[in-house]
N, CA, C and O of each residue as an XYZ file, in Angstrom:
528
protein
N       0.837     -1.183      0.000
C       0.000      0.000      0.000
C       0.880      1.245      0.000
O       1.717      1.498      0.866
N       0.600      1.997     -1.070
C       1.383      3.647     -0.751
C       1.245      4.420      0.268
O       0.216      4.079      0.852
N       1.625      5.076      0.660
C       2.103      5.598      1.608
C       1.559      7.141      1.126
O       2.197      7.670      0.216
N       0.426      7.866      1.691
C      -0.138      9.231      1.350
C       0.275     10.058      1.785
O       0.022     10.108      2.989
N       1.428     11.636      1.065
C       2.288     11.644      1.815
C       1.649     13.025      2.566
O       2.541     13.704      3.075
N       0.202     13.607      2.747
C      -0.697     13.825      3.570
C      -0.991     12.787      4.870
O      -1.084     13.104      6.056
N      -1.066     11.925      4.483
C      -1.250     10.868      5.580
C       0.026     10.729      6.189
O      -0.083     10.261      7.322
N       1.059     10.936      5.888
C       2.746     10.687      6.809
C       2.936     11.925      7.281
O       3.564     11.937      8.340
N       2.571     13.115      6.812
C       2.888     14.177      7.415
C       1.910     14.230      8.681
O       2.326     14.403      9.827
N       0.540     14.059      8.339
C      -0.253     14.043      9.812
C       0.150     12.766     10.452
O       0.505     13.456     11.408
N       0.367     11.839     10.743
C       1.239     11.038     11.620
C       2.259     11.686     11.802
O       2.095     11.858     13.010
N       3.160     12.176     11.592
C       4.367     12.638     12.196
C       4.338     13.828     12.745
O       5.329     14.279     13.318
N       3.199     14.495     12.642
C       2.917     15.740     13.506
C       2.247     15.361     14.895
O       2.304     16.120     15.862
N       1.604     14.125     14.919
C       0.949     13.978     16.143
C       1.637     13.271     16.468
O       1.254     12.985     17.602
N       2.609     12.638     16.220
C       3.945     11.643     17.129
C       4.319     12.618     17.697
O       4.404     12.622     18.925
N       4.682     13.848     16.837
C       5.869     15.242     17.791
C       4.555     15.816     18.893
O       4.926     16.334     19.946
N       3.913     15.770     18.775
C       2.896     16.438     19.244
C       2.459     16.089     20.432
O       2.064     16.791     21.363
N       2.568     14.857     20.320
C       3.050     13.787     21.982
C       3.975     13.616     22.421
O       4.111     13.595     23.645
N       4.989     13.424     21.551
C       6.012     13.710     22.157
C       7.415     14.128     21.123
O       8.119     13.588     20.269
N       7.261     15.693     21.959
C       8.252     16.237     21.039
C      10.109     15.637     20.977
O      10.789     15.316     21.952
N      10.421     15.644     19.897
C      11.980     15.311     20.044
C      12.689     16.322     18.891
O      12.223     16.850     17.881
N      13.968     16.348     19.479
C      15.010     17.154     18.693
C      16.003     16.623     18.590
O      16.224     15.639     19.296
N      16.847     17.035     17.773
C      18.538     16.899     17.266
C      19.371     17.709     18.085
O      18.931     18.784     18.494
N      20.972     17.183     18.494
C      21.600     17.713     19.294
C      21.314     19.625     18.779
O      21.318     20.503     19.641
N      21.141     19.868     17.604
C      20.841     21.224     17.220
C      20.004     21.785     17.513
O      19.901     22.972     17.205
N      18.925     21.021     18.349
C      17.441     21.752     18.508
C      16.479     21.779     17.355
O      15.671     22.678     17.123
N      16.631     20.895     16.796
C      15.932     21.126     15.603
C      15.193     19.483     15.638
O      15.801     18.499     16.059
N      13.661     19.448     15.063
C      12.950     18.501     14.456
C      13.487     18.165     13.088
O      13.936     19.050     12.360
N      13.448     16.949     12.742
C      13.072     16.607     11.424
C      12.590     15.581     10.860
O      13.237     14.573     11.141
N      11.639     15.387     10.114
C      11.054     13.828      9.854
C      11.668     13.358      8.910
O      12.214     14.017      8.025
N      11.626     11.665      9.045
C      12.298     10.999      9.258
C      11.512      9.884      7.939
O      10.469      9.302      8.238
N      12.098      9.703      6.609
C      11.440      9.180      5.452
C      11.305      7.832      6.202
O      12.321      7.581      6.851
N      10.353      6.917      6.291
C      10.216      5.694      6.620
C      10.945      4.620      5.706
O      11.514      3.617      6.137
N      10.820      5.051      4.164
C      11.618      4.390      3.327
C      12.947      4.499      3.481
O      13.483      3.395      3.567
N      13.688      5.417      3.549
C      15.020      5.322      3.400
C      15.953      5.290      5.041
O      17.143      5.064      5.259
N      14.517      5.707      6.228
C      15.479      6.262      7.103
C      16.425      7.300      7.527
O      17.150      7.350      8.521
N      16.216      8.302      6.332
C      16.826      9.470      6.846
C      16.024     11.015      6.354
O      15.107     11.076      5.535
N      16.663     12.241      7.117
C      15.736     12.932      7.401
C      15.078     13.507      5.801
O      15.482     13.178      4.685
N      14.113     14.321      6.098
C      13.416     14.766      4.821
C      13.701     15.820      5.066
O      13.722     16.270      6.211
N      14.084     16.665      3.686
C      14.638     17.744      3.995
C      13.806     18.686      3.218
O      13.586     18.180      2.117
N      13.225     19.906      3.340
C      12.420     20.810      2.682
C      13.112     21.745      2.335
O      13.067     22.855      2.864
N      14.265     21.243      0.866
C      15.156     21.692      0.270
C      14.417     23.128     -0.212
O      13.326     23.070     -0.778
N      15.056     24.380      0.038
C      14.787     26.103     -0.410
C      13.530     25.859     -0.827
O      13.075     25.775     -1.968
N      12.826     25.717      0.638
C      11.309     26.086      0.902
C      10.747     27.523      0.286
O       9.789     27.989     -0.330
N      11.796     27.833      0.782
C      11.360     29.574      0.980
C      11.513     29.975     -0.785
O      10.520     30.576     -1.194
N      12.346     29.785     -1.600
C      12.868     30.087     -2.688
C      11.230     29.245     -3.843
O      10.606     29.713     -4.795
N      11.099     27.755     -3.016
C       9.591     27.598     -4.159
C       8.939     28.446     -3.902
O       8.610     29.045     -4.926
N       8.387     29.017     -2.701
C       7.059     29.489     -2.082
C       7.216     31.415     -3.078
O       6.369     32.129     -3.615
N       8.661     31.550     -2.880
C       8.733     32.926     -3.616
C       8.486     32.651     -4.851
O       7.640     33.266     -5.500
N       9.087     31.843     -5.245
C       8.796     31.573     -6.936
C       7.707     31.460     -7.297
O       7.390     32.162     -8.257
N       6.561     30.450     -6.642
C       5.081     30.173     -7.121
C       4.248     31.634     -6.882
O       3.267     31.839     -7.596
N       4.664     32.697     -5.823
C       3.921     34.051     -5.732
C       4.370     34.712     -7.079
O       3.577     35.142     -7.916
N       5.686     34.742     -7.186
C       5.917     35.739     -8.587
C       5.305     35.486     -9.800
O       5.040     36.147    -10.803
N       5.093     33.884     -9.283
C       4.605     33.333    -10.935
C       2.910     33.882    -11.439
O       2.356     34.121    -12.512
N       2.559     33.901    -10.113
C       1.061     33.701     -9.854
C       0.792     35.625    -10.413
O       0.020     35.908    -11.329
N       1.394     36.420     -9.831
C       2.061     37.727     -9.443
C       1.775     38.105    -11.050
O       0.707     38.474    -11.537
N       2.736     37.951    -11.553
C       3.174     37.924    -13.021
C       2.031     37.232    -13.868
O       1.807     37.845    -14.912
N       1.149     35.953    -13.648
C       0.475     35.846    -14.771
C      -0.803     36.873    -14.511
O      -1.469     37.290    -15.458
N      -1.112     37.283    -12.975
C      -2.400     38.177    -12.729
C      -2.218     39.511    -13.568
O      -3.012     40.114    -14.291
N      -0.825     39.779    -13.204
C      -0.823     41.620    -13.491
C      -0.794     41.910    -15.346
O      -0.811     43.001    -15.915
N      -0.748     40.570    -15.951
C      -0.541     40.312    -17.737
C      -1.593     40.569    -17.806
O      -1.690     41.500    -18.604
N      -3.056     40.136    -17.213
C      -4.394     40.244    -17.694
C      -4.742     41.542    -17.651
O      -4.241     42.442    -16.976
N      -6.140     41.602    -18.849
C      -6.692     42.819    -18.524
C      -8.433     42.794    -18.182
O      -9.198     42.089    -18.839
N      -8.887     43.677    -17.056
C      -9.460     43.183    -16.312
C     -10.685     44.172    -16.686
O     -10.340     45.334    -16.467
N     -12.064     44.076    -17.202
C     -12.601     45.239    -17.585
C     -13.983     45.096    -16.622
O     -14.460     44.168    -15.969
N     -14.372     46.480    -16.872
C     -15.801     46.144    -15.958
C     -15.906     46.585    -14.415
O     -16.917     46.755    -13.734
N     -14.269     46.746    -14.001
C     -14.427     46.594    -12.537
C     -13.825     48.186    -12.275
O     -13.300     48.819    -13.191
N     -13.974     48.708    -10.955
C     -13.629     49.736    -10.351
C     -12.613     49.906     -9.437
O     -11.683     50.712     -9.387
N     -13.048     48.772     -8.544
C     -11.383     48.555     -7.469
C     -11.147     46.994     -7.890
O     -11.857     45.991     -7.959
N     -10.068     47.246     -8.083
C      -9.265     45.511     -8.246
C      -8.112     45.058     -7.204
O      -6.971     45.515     -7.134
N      -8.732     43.990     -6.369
C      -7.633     43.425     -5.756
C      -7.164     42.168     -5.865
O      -7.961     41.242     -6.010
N      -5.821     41.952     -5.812
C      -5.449     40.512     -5.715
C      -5.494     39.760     -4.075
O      -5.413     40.414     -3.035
N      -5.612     38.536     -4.135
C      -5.479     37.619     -3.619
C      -4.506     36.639     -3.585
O      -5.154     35.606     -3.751
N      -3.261     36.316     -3.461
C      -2.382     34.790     -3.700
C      -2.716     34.047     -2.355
O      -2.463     34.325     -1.183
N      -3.231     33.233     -2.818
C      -2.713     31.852     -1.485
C      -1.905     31.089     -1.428
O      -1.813     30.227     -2.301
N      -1.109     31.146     -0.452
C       0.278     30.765     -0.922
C       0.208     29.102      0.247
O       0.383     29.067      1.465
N      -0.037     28.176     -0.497
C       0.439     26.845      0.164
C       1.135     26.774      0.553
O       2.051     26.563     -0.242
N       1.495     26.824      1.724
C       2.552     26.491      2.541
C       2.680     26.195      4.233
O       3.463     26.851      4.920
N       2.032     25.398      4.658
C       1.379     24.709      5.844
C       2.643     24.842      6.884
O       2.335     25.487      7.886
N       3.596     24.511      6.868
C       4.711     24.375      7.656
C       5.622     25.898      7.433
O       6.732     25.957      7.961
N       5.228     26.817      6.828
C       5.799     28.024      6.617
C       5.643     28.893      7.703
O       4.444     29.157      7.793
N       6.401     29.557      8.716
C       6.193     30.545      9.868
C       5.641     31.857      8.934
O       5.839     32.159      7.757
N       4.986     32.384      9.839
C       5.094     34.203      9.428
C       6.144     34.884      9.164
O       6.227     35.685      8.234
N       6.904     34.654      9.851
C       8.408     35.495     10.157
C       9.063     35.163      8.555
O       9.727     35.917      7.843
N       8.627     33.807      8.301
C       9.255     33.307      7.049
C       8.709     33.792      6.186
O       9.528     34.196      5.360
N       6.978     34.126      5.702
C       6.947     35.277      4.549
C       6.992     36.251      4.550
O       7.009     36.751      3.426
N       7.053     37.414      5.987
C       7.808     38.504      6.092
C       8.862     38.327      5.096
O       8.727     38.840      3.985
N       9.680     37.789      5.331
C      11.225     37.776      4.247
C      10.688     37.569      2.578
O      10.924     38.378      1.680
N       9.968     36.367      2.434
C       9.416     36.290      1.262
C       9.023     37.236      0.475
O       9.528     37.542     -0.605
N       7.995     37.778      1.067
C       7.947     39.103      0.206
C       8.742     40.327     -0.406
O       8.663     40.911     -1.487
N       9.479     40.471      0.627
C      10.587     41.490      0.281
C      11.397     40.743     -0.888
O      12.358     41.242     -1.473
N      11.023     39.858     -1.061
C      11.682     38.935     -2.456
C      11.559     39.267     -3.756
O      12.282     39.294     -4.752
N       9.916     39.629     -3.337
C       8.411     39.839     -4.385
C       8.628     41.420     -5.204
O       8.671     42.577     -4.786
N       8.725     40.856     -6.431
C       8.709     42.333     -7.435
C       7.240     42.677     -8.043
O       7.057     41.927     -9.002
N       6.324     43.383     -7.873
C       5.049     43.767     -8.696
C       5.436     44.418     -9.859
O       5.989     45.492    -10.096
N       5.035     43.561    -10.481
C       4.833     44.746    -11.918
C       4.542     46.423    -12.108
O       3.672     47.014    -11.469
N       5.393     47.040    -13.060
C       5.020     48.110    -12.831
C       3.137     48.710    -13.536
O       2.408     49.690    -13.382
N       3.093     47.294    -14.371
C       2.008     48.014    -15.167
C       0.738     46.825    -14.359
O      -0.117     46.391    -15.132
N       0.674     46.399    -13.010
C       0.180     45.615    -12.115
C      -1.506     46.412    -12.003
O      -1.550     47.546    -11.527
N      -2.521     45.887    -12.363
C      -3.904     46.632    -12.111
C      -4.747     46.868    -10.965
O      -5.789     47.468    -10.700
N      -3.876     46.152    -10.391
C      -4.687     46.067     -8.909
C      -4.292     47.109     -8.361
O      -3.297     47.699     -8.783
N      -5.405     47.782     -6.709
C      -5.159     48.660     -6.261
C      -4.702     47.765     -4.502
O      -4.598     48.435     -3.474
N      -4.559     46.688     -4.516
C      -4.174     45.985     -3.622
C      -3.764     45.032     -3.473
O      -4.765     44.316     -3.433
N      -2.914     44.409     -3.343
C      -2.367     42.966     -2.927
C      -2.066     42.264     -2.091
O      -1.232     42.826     -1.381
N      -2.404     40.812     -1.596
C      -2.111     40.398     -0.368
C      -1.924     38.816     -0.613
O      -2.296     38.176     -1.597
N      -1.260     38.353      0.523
C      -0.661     37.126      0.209
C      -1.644     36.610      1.663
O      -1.802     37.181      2.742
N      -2.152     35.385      1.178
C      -2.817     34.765      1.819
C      -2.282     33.241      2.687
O      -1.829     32.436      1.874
N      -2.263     32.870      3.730
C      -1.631     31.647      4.409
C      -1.821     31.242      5.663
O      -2.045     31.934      6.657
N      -1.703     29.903      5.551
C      -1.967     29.402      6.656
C      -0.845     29.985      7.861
O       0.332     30.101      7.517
N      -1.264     30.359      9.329
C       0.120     30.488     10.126
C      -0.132     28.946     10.940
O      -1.084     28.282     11.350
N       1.335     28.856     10.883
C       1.596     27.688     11.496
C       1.966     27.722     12.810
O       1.871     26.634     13.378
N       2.576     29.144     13.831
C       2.808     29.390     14.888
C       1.266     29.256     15.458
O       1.082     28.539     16.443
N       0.272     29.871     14.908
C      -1.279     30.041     15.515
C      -1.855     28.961     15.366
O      -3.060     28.894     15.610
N      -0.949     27.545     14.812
C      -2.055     25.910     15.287
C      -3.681     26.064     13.641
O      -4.775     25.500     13.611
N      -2.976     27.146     12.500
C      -3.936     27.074     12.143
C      -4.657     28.098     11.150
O      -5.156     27.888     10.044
N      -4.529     29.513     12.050
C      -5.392     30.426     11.707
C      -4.819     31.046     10.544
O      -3.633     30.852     10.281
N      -5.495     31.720      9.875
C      -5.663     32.570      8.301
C      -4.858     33.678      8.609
O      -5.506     34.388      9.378
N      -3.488     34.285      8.322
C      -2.860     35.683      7.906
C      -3.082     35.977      6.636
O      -2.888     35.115      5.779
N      -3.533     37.265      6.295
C      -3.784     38.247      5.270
C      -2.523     38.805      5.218
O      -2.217     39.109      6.371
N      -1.171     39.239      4.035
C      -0.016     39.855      4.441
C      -0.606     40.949      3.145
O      -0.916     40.315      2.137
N      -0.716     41.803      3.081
C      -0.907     42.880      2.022
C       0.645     43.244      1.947
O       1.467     43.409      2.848
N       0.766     43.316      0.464
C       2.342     43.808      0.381
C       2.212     44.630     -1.045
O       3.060     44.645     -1.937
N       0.868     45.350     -1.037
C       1.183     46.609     -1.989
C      -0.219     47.252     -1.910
O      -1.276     46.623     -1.860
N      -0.118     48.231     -1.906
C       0.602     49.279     -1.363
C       1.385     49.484     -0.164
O       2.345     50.187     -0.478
N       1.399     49.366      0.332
C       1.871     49.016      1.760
C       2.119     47.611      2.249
O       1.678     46.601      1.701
N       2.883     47.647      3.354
C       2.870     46.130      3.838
C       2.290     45.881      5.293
O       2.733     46.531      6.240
N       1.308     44.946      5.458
C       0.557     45.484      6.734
C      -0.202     43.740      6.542
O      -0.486     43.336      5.415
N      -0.426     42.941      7.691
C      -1.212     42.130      8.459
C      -2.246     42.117      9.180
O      -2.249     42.714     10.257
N      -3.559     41.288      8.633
C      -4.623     40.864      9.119
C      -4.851     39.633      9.731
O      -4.786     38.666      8.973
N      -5.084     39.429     10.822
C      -4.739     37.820     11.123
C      -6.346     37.439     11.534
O      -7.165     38.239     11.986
N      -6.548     36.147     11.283
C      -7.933     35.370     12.121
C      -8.044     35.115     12.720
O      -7.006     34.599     13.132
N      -9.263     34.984     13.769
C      -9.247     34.686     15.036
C      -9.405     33.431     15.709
O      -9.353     33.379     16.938
């Protein structure tokens, strides 16, 4: 039977979750059942920037008629991603200059809050909405 790798990640969150363990570094890491060694979430940060620019870049190409205020939305998948970690992300993030929207915000799960929805607006300004 395969192995769902939704289904291995929630098992290995509620193993740590009972009982947490670390590396002489302080650090978690799971542990491939197949091979026995750790899994590594090789330049996390570098996909998660890449899939916003991409997303970024195919929105701001369109042209959008009919409407009055236009805002974007990205949701950015990334379940195991801190806040602190797309703080940095963004500052990554280039908008187009010829971009139609009068707002933008990056949408995500926080993983420090067990859960809840952050809103990161990062144009015009950069500013956070979080859920309750």
């Amino acid at each position: 039977m395969a192995l769902y790798k939704g289904d291995f990640h929630a098992r290995e969150e509620w193993k740590f979750a009972r009982n947490p363990t670390f590396d002489k570094r302080g650090v978690h890491q799971l542990i491939d059942p197949r091979t026995g060694r750790p899994i590594i979430w090789d330049r996390m940060d570098e996909r998660v920037t890449g899939s916003c620019q991409r997303v970024l870049n195919e929105k701001c190409s369109k042209k959008y008629d009919g409407v009055n205020h236009l805002w974007l939305v990205i949701y950015a998948r990334a379940p195991v991603t801190e806040s602190h970690e797309f703080d940095m992300i963004i500052q990554k993030l280039k908008i187009p200059s010829d971009s139609p929207f009068e707002r933008i915000f990056i949408l995500h799960v926080t993983a420090e809050r067990g859960g809840g929805y952050r809103a990161l607006e990062i144009f015009p300004a950069v500013r956070q909405f979080i859920s309750d």
